[in-house]
Residue frames as a rotation matrix with the C-alpha (Angstrom) as fourth column:
UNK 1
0.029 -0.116 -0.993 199.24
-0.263 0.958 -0.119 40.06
0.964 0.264 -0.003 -76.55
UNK 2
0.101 0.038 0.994 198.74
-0.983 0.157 0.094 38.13
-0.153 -0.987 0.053 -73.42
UNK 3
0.130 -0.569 -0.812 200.93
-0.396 0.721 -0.569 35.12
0.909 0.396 -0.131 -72.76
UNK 4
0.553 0.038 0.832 200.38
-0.813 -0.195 0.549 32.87
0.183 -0.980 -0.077 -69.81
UNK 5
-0.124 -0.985 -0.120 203.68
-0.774 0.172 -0.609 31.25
0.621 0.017 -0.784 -68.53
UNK 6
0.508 0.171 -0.844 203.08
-0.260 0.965 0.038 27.68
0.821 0.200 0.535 -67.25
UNK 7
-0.333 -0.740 0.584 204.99
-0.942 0.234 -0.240 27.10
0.042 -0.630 -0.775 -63.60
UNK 8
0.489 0.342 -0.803 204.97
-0.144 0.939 0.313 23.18
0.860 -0.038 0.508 -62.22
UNK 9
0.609 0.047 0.792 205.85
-0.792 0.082 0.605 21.56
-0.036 -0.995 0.088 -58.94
UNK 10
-0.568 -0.689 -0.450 208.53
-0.240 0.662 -0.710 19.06
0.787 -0.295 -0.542 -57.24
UNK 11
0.826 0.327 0.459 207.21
-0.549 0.282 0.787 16.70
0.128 -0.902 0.412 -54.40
UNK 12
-0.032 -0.710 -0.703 209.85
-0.373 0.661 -0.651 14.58
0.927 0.241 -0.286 -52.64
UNK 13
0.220 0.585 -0.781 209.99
0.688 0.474 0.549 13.29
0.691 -0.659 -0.298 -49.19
UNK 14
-0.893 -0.302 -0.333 211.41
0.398 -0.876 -0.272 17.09
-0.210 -0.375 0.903 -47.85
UNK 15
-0.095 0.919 -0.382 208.07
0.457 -0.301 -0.837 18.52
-0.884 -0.254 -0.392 -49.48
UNK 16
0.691 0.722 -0.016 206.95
0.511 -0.504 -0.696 20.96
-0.511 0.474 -0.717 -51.97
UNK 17
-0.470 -0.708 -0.527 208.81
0.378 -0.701 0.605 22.99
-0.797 0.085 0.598 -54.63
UNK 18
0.606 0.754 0.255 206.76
0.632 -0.261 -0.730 25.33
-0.484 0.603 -0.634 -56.68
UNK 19
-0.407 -0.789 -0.460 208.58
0.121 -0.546 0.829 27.00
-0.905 0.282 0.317 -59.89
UNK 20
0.930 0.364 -0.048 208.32
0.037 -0.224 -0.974 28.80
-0.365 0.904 -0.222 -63.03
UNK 21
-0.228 -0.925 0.306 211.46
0.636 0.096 0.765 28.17
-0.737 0.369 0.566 -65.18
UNK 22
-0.134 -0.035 0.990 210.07
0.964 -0.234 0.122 30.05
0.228 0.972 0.065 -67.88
UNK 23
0.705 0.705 -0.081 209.52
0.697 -0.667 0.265 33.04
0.133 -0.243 -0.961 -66.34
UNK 24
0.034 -0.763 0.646 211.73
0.826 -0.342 -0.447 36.06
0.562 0.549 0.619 -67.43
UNK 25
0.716 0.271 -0.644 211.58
0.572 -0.756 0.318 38.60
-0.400 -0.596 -0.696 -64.41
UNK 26
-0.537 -0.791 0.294 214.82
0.834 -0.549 0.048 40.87
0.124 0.271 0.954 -66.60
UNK 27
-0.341 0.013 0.940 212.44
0.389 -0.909 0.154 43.53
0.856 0.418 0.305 -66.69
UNK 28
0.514 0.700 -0.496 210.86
0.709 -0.021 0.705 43.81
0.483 -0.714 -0.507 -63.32
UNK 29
-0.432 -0.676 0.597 211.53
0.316 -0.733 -0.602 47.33
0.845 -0.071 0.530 -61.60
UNK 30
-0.797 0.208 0.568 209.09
-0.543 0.166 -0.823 46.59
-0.266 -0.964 -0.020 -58.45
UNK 31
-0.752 0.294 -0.590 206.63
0.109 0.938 0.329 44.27
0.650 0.182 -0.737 -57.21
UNK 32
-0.673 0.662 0.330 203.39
-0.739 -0.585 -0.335 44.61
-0.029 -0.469 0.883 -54.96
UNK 33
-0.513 0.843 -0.159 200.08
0.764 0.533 0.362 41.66
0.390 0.064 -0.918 -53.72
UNK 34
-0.062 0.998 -0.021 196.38
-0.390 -0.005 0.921 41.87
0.919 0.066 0.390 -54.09
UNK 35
-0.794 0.348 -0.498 194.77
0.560 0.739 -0.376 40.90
0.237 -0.577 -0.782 -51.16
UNK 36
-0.463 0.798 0.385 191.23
-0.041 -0.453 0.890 41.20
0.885 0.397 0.243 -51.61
UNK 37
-0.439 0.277 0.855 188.86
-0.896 -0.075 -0.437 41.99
-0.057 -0.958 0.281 -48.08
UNK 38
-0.013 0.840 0.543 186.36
-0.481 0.471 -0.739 39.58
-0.876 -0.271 0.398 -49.49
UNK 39
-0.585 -0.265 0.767 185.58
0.565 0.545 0.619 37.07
-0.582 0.795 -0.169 -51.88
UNK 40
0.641 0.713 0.283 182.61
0.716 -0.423 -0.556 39.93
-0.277 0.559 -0.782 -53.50
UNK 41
0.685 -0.160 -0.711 185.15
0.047 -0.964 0.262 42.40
-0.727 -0.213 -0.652 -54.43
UNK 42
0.550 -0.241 0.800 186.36
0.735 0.594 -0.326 43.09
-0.397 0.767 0.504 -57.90
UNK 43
0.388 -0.485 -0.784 188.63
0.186 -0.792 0.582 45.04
-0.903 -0.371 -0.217 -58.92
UNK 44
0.020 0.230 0.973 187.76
0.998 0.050 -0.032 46.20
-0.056 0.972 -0.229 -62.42
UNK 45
0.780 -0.557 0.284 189.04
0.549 0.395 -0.736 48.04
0.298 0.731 0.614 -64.66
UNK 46
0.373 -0.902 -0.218 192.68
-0.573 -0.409 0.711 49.48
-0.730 -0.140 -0.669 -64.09
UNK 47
0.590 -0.529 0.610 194.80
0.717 0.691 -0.095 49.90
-0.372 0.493 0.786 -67.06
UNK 48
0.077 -0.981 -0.175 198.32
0.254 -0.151 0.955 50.49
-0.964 -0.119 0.238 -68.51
UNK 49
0.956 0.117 -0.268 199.01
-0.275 0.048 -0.960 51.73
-0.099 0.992 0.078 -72.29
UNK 50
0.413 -0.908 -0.073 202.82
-0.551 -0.186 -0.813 51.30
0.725 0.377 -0.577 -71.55
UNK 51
-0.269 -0.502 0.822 203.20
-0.906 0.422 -0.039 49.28
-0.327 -0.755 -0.568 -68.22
UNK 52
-0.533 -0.536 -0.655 203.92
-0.360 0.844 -0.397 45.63
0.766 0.024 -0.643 -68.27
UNK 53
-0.191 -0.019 0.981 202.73
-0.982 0.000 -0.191 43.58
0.004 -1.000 -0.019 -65.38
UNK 54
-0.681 -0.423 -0.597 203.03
-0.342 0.905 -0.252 40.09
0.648 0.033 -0.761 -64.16
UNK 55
0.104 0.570 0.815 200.24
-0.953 -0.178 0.246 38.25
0.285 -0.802 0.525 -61.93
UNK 56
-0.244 -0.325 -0.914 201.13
-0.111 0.945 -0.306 35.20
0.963 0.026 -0.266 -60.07
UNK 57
0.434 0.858 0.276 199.04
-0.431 -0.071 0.899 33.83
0.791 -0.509 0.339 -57.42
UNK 58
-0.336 -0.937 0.098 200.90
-0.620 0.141 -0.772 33.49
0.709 -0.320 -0.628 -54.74
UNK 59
-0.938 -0.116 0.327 198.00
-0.321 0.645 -0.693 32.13
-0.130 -0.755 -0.643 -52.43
UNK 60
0.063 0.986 -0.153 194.53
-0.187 -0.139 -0.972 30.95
-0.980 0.090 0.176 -53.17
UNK 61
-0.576 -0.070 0.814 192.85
0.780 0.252 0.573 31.57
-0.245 0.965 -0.091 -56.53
UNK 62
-0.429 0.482 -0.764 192.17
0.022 -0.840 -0.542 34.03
-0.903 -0.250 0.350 -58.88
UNK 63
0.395 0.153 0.906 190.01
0.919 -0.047 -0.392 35.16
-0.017 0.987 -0.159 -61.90
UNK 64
-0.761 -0.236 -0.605 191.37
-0.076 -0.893 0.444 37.78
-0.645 0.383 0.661 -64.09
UNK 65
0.712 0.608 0.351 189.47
0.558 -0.187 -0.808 39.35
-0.426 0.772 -0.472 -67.03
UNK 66
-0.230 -0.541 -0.809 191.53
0.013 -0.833 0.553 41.90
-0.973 0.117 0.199 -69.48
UNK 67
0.709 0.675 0.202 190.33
0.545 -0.343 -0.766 43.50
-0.447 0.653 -0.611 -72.12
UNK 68
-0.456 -0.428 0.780 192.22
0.852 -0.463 0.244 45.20
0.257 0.776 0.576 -75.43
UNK 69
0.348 0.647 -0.679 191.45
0.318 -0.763 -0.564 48.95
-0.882 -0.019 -0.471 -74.71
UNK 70
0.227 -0.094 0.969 191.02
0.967 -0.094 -0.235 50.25
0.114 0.991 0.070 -78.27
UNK 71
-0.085 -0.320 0.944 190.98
0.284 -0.916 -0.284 53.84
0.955 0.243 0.169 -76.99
UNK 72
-0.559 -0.711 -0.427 192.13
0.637 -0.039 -0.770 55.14
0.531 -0.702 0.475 -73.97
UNK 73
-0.964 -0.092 -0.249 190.08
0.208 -0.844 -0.494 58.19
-0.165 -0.528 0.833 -73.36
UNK 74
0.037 0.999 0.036 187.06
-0.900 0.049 -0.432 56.83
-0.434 -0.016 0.901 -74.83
UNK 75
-0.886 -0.406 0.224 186.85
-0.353 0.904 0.243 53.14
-0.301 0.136 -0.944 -74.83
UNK 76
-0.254 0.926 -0.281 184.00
-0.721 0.012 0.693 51.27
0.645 0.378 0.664 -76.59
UNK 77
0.108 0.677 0.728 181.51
-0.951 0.285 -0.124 49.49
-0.291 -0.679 0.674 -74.64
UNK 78
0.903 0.241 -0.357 181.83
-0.384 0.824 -0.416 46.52
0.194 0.512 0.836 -77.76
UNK 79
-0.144 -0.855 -0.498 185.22
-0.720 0.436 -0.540 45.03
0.679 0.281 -0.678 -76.93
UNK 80
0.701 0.316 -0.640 185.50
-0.096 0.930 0.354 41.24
0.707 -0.187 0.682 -75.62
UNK 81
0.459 -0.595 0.660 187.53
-0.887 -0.270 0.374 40.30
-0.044 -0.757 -0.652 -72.54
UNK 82
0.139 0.052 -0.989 189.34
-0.252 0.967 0.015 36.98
0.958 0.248 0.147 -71.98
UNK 83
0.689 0.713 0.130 189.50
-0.519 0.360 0.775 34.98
0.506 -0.602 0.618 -68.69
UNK 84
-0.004 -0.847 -0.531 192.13
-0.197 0.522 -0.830 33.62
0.980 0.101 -0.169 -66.70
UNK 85
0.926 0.366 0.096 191.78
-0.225 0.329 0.917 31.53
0.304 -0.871 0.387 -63.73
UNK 86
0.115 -0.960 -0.254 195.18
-0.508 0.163 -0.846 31.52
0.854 0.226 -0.469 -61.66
UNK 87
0.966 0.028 -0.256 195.82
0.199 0.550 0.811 28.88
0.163 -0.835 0.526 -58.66
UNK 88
0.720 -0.584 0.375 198.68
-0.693 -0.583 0.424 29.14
-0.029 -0.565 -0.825 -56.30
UNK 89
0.512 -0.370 0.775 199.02
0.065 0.917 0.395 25.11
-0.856 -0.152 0.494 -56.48
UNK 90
0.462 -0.524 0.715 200.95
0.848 0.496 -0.185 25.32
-0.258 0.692 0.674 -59.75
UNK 91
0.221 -0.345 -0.912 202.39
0.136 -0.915 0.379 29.36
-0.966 -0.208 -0.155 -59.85
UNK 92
0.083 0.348 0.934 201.09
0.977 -0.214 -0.007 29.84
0.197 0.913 -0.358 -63.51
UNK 93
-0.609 -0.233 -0.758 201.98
0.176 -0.972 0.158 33.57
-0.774 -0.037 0.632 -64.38
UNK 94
0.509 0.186 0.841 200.32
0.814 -0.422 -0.399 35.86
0.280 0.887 -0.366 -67.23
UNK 95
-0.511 -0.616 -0.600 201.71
0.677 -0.718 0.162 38.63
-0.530 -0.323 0.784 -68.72
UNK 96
0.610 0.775 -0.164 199.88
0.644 -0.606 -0.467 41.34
-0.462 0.179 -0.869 -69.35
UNK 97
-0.350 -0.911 0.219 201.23
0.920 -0.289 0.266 43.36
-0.179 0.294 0.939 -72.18
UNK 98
-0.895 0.038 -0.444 200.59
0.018 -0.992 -0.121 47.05
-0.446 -0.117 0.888 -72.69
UNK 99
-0.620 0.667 -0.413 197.16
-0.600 -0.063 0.798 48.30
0.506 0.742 0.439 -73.93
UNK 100
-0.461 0.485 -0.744 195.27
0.284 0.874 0.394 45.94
0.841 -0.029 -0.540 -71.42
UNK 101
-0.204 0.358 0.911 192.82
-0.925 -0.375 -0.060 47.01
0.320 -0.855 0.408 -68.54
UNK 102
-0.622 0.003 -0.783 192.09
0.110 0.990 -0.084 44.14
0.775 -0.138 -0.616 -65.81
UNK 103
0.149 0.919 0.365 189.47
-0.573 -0.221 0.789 42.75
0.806 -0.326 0.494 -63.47
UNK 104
-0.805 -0.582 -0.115 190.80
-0.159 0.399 -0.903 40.88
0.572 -0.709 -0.413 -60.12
UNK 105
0.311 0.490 0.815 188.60
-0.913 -0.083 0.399 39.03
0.263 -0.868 0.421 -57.89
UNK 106
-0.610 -0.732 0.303 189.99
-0.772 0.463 -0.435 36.63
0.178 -0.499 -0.848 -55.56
UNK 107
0.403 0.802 -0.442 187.72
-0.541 0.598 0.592 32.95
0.738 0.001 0.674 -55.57
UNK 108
0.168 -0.068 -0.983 189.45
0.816 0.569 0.100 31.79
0.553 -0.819 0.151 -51.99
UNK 109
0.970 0.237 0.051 189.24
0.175 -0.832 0.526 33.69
0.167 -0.501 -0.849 -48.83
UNK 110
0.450 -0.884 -0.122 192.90
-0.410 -0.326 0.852 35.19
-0.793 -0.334 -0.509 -47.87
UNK 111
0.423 -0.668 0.612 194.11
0.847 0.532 -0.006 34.73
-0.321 0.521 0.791 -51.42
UNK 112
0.266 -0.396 -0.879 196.74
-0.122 -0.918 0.376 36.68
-0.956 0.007 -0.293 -52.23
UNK 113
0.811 0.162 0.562 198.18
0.584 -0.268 -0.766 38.22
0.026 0.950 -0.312 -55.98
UNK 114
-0.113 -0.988 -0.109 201.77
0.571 -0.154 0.806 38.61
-0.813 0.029 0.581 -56.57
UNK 115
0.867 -0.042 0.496 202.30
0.498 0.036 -0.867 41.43
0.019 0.998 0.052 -59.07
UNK 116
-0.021 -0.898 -0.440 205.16
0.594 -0.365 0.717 42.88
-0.804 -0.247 0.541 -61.03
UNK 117
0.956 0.189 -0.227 205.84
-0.035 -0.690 -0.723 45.81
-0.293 0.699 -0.653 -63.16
UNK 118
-0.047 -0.900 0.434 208.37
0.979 -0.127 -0.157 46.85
0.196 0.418 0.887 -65.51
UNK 119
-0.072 -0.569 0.819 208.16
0.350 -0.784 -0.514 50.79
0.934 0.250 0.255 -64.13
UNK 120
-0.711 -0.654 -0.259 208.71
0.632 -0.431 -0.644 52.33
0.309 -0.621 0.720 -61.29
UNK 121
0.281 0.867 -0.411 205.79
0.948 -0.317 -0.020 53.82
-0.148 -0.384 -0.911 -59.18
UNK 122
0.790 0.317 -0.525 205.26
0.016 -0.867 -0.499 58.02
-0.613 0.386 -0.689 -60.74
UNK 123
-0.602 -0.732 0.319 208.13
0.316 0.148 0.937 56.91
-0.733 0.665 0.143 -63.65
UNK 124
-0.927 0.308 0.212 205.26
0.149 -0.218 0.965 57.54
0.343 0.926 0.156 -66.26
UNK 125
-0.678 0.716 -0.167 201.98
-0.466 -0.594 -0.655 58.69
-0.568 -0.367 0.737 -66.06
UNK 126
-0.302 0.528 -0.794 199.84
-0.483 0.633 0.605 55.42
0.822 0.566 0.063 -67.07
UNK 127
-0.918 0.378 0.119 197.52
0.204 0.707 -0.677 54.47
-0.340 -0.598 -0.726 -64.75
UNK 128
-0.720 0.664 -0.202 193.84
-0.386 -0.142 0.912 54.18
0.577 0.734 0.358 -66.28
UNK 129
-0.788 0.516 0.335 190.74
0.392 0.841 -0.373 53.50
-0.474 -0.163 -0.865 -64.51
UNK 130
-0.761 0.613 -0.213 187.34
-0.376 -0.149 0.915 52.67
0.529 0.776 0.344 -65.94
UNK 131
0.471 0.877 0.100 183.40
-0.853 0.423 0.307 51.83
0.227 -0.230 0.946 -65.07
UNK 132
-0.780 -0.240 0.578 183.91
-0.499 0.796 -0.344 49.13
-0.377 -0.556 -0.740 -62.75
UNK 133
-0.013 0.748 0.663 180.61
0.083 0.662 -0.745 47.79
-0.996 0.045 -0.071 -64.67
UNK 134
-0.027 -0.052 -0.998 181.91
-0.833 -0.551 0.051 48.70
-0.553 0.833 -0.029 -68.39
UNK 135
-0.247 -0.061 -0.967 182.34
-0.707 0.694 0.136 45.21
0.663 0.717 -0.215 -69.42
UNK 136
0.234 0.319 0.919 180.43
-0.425 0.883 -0.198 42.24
-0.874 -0.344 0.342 -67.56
């Protein structure tokens, strides 16, 4: 399941507050940004059967893709992705639940990609990548 989490803005005459009230960080056990070199660079597929992870643009915009992997160790070629376009101007999260590989390419120059996990970096042994051309 993938569930993206809605943030909004405050303007007053002090400036700018950007928030997500709905956003549940209880599980978060570390955090880490994307910052692509260029705006050609994609960063397809990397996935999790058991990690969590949170993506909130922090500058710029991104597209995601993520795809259901049906089987880990031999994924089919036939599965559909879906699309998300995050913007920094409103700090819109998705969460990415287990079982999902993703595609990251950044559509402004110096945008950056807040993410967060629920494990600890060599806690579990679930990092997956795949054909960087496996799904277009």
């Amino acid at each position: 399941m993938l569930n993206k989490i809605s943030g909004n803005f405050f303007i007053d005459e002090r400036g700018k507050i950007l928030f997500n009230n709905e956003l549940d960080l209880s599980e978060i056990k570390r955090m880490y940004i994307i910052e692509n070199k260029d705006l050609d660079i994609i960063r397809a597929w990397q996935g999790h059967q058991i990690e969590k992870r949170w993506f909130i643009a922090i500058k710029g915009k991104f597209l995601i893709k993520l795809v259901k992997i049906d089987d880990f160790q031999n994924p089919s070629d036939s599965v559909n992705y879906v699309t998300f376009e995050l913007d920094s101007n409103n700090l819109e999260a998705i969460l990415i639940e287990p079982g999902y590989a993703s595609s990251i390419q950044a559509l402004d120059i110096d945008s950056r990609l807040l993410v967060f996990s629920n494990y600890k970096i060599g806690e579990v042994e679930d990092n997956f990548k795949f054909n960087p051309t496996q799904w277009k």
